[in-house]
BAFI-3210 file (N, C-alpha, C; in Angstrom, 3 decimals, decimal comma, padded with zeros to 6 digits):
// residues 200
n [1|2|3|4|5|6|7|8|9|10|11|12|13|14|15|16|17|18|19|20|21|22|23|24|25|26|27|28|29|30|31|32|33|34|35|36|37|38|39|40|41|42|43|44|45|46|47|48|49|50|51|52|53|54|55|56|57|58|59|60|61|62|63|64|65|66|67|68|69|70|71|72|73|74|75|76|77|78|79|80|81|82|83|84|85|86|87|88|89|90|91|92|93|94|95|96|97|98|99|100|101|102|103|104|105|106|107|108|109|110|111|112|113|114|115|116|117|118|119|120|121|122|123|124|125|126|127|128|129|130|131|132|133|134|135|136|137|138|139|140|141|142|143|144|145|146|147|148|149|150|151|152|153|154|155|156|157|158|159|160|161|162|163|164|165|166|167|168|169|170|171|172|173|174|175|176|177|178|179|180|181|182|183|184|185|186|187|188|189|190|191|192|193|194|195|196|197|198|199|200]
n.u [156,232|158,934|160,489|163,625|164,207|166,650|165,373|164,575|162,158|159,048|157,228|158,720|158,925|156,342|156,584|158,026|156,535|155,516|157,648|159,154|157,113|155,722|157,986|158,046|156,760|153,822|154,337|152,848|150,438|150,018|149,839|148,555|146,452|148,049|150,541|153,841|155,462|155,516|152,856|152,922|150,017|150,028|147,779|145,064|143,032|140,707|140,827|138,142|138,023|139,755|139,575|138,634|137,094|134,402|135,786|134,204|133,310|135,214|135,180|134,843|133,589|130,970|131,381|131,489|133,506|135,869|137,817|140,973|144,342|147,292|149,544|152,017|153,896|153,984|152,247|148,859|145,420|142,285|139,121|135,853|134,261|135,977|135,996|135,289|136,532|139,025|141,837|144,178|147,347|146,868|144,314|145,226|146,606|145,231|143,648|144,846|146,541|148,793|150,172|152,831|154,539|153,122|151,315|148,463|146,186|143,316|141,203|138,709|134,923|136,219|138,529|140,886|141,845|143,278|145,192|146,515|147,636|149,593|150,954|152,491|153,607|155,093|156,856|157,903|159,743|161,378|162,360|163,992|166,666|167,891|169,529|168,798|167,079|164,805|163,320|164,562|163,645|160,898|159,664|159,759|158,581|155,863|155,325|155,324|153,144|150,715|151,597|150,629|148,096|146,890|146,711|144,404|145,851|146,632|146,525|143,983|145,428|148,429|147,873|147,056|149,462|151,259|150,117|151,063|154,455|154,523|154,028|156,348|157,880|158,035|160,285|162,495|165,351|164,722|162,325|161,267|161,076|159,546|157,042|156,235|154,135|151,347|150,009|149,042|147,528|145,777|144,510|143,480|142,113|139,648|138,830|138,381|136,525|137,322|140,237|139,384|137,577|139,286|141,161|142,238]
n.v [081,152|082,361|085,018|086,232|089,751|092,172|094,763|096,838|098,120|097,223|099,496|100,449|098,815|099,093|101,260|100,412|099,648|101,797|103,538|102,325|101,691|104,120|106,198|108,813|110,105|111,863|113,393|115,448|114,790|112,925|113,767|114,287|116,456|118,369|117,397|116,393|114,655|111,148|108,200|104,783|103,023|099,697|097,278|095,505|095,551|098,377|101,854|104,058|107,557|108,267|107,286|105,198|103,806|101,523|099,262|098,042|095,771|094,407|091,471|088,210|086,481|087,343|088,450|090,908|095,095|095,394|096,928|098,597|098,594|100,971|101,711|100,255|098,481|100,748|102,537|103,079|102,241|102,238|102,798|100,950|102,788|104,650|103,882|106,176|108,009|110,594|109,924|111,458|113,111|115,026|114,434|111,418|111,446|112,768|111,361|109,528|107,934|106,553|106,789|105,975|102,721|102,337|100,192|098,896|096,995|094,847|094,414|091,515|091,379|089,389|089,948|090,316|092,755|093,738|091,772|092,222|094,637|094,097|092,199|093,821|095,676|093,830|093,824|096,583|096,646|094,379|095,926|097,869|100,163|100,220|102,589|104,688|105,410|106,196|104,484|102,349|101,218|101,999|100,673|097,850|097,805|098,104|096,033|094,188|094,902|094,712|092,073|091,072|092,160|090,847|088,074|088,479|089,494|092,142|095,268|098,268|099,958|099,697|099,475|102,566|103,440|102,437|104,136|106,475|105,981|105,987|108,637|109,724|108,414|110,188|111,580|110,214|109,068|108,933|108,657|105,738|105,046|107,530|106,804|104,803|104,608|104,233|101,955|101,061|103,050|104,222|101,961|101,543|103,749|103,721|101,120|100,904|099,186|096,819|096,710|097,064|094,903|093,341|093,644|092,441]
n.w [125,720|128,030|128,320|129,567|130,852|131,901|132,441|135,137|135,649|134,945|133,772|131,923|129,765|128,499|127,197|124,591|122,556|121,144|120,967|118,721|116,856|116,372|116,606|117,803|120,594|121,573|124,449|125,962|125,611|127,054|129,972|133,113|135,023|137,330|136,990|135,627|132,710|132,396|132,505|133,053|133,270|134,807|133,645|133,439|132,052|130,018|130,754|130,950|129,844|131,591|133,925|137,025|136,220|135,599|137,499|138,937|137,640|136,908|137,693|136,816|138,278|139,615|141,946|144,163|143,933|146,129|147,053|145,855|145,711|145,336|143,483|143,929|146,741|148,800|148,646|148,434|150,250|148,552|148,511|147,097|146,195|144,982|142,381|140,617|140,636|138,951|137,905|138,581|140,366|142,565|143,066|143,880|145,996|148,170|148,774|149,811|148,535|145,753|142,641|142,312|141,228|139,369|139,530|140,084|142,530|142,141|144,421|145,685|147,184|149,139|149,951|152,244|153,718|155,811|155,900|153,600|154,055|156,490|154,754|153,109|154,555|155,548|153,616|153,075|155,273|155,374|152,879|153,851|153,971|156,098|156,993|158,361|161,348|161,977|159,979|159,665|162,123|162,602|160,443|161,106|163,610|162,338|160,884|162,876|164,620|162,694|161,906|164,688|164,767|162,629|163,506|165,684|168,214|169,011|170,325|171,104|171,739|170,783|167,804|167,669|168,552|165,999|163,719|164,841|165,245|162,486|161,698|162,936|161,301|159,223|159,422|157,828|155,861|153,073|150,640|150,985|153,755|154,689|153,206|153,979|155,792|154,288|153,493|155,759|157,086|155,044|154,924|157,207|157,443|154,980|155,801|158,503|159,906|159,502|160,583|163,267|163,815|164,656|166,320|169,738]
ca.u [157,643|158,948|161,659|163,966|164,843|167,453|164,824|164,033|160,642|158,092|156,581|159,649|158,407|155,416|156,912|158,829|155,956|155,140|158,916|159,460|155,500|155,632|159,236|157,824|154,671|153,526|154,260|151,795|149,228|149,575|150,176|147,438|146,477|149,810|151,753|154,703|156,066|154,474|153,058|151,951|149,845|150,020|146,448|144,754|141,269|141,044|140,001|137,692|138,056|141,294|139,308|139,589|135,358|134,256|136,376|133,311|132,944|136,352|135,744|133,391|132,731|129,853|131,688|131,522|134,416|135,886|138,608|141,943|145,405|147,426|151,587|153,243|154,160|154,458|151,227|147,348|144,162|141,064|137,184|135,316|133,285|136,783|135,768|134,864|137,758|140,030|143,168|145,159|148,294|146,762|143,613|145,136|146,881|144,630|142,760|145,331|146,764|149,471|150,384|153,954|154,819|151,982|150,320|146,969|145,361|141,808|140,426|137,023|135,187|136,687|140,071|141,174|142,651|144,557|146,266|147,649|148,304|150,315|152,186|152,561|154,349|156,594|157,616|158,568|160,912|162,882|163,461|164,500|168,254|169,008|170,352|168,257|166,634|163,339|162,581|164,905|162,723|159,962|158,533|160,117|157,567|154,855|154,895|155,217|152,040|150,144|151,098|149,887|146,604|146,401|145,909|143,788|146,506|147,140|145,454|143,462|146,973|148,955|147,079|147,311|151,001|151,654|149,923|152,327|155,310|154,229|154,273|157,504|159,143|158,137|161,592|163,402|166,105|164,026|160,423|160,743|160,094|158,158|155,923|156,081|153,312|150,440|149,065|148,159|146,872|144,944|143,542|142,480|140,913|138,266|138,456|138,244|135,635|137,678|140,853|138,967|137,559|140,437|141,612|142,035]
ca.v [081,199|082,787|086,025|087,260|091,198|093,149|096,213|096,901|098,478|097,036|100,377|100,892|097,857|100,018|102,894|100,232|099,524|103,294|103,977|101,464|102,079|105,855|106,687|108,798|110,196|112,975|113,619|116,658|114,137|111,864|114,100|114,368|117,674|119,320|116,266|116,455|112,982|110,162|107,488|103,932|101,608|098,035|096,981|094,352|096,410|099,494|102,611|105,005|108,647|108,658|106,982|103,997|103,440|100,027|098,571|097,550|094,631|093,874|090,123|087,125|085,590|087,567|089,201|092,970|094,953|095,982|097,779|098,909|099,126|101,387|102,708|099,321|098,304|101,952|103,038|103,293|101,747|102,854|101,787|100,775|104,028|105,660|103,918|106,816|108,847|110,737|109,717|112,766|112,944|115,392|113,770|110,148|112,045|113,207|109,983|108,682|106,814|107,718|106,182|104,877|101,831|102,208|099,104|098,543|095,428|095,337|093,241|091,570|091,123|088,293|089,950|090,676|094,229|093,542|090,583|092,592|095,574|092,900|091,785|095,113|096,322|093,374|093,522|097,856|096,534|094,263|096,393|099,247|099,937|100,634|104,027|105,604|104,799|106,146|104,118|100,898|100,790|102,612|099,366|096,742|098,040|098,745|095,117|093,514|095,187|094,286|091,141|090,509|092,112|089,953|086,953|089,101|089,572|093,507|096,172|099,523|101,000|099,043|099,986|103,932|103,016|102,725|105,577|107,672|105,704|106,289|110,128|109,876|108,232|111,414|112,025|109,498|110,325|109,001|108,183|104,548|105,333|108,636|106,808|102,997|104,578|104,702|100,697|100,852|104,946|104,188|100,674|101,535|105,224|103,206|099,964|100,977|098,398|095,706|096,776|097,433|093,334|091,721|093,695|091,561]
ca.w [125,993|128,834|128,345|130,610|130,658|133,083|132,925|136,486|136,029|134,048|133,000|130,910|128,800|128,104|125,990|123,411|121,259|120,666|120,314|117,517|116,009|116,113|116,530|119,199|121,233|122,385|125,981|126,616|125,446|128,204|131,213|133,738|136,039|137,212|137,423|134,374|132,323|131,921|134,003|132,292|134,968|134,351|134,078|131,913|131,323|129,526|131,812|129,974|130,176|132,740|135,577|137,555|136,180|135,389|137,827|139,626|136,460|136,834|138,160|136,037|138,984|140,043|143,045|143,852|144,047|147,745|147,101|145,106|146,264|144,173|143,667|145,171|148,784|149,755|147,854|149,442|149,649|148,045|148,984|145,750|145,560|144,083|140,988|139,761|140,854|138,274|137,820|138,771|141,296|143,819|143,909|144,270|147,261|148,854|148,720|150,952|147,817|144,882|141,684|142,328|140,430|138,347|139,659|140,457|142,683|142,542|145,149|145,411|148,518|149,747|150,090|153,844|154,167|157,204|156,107|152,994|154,410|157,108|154,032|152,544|155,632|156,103|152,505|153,265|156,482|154,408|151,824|154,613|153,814|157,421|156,924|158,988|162,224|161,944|158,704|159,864|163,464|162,397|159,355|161,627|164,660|162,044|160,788|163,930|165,256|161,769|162,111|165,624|164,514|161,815|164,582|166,622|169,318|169,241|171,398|170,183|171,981|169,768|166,578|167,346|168,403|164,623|163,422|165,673|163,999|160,683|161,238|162,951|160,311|158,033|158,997|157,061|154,763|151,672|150,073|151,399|155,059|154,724|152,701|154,533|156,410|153,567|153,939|157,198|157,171|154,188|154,970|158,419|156,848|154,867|156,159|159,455|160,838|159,710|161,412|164,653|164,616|164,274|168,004|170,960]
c.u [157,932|160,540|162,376|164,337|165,405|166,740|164,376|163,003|160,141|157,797|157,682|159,208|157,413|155,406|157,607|157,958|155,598|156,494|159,063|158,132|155,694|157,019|159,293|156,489|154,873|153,516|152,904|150,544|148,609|149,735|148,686|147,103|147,513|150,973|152,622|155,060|155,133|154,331|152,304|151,852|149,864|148,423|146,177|143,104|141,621|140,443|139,552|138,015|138,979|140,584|139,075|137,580|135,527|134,839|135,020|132,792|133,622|136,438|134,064|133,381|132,097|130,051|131,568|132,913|134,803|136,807|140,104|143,139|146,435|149,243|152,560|152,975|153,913|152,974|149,761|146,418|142,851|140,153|137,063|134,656|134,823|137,025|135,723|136,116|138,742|141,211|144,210|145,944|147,901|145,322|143,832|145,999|146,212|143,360|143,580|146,583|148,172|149,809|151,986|154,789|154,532|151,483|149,241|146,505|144,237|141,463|138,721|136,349|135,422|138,025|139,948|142,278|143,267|145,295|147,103|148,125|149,527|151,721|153,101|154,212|155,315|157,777|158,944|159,854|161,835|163,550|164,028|165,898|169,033|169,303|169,974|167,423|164,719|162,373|163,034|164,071|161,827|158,963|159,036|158,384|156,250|154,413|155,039|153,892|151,086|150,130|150,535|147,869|146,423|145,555|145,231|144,579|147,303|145,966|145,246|145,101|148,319|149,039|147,181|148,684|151,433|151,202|150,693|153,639|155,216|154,721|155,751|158,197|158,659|159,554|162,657|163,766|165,409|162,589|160,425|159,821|159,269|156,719|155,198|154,391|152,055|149,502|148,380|147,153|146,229|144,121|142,603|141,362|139,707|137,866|138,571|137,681|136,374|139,005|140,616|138,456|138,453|141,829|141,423|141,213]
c.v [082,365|083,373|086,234|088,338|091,459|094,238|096,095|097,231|098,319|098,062|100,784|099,942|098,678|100,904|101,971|100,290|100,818|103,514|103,083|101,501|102,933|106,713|107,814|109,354|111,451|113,407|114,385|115,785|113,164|112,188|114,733|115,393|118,346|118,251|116,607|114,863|112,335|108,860|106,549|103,121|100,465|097,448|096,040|094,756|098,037|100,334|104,278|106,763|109,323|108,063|105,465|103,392|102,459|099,240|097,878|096,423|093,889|091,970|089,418|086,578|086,135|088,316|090,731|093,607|095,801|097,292|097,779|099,506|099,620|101,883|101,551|099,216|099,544|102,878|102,725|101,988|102,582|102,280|101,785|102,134|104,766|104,811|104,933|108,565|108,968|110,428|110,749|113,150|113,895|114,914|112,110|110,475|112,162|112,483|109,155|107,532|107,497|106,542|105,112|104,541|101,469|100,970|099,300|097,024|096,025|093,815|093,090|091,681|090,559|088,638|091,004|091,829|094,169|092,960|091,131|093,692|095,217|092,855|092,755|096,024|095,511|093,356|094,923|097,570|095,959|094,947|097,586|098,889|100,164|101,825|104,363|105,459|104,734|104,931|101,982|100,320|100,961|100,825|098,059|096,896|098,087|097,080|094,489|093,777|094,724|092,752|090,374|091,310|091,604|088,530|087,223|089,236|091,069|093,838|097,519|100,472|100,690|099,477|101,864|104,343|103,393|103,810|106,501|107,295|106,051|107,675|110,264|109,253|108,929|111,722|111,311|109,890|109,862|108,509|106,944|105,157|106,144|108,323|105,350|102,959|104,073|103,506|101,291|102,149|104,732|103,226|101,215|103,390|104,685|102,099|099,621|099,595|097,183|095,631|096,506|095,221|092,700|092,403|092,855|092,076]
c.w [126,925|128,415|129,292|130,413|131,933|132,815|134,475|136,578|134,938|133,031|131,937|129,741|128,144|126,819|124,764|122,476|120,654|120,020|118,919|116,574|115,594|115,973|117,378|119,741|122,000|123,807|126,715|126,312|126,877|129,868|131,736|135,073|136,451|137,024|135,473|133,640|132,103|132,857|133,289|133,707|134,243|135,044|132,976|131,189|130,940|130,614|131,619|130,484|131,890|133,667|135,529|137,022|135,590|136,176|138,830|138,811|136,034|136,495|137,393|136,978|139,881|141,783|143,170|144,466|145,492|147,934|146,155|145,894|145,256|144,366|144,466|146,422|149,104|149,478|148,958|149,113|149,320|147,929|146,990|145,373|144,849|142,963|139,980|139,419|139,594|138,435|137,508|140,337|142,541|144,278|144,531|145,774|148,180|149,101|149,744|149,668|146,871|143,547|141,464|141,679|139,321|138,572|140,504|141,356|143,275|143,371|145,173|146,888|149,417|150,059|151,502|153,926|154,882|156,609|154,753|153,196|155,606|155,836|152,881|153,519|155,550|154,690|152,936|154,575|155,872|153,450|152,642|154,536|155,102|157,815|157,871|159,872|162,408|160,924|159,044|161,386|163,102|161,539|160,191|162,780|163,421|161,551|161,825|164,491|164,195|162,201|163,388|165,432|163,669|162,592|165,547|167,924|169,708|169,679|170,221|170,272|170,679|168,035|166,050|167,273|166,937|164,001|163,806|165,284|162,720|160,863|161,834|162,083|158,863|157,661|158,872|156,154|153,072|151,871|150,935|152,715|155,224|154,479|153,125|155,146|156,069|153,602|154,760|157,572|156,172|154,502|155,891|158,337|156,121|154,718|157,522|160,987|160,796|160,621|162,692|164,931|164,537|165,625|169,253|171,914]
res [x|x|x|x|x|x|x|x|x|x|x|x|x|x|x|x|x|x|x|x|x|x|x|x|x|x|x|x|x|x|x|x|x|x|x|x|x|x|x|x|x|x|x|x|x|x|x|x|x|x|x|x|x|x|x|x|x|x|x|x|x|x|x|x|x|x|x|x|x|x|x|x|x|x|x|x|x|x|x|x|x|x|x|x|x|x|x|x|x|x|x|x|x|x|x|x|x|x|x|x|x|x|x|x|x|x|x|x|x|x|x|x|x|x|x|x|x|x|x|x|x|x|x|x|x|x|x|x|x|x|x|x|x|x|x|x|x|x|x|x|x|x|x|x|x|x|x|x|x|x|x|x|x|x|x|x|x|x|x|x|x|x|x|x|x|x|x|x|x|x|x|x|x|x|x|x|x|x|x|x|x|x|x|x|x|x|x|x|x|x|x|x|x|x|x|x|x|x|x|x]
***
């Protein structure tokens, strides 16, 4: 049977069964390196000792795993070797990546990095509120160039093009655009080779 709820973010679902189990929970228990609060991911495997390990066993059909996109539309990608990577807010930073939404997609290697960092981008333009030019031009230009390298019809110029958008729309008046950048600056950081064949 299928519910509906007016919560807007999943992870709020998260905390009822503790609240109504325990009546309540320890905060300081669940906070991870400097970061404060609490942060539940929505995952369907357990993930031992705070890290993203085992995800390399993720999939029964005998595939290996390629990579992990992490924090939503606005959030990174991460090669398979950060399996082993702690789950702590300045190293998922400094990975190129961040926690977000608290969602996780683990891809196998059959999943095409361009084409969701493509749909990643065009999702961040529609939701751009306009306000602000850097962020309302800035993800319009950033999926337009995605998606012509998706059909192999963008140039290397093209490709660095966006990179130089991205950092100019640092100066958007919120997180969306600052952070619209992080697909495409993460994908093409360690999925480099595939970006580069799929240039005209």
């Amino acid at each position: 049977m299928i519910r509906i709820t007016r919560i807007q973010d999943p992870k709020e679902l998260r905390f009822i069964h503790d609240l109504i189990h325990d009546c309540f929970f320890d905060v300081d228990d669940l906070v991870f390196d400097k970061a404060t609060g609490v942060l539940s991911f929505g995952f369907v495997r357990p993930m031992p000792q705070n890290r993203l390990l085992g995800l390399e066993n993720f999939f029964n059909t005998g595939k290996k795993l390629k990579g992990l996109q992490t924090g939503g539309p606005l959030g990174g990608f991460l090669p398979a070797s950060s399996a082993d990577m702690p789950i702590v807010c300045d190293g998922m930073i400094a990975a190129g990546a961040m926690f977000g939404s608290g969602g996780i997609i683990v891809g196998d290697e059959t999943v095409d990095v361009v084409d969701m960092a493509r749909l990643l981008a065009e999702f961040n333009a529609e939701e751009s509120c306009g306000k602000c030019f850097p962020c309302r031009i800035g993800t319009r230009q950033m999926a337009r160039i995605l998606e012509r390298l998706a059909h192999k019809q963008s140039t290397d110029r093209e490709l660095q093009a966006a990179m130089v958008i991205g950092d100019t729309m640092k100066s958007s008046l919120c997180a969306h655009g600052q952070l619209a950048d992080n697909p495409i600056k993460s994908g093409y950081r360690y999925f480099k080779d595939e970006f580069r064949a799929r240039l005209k």
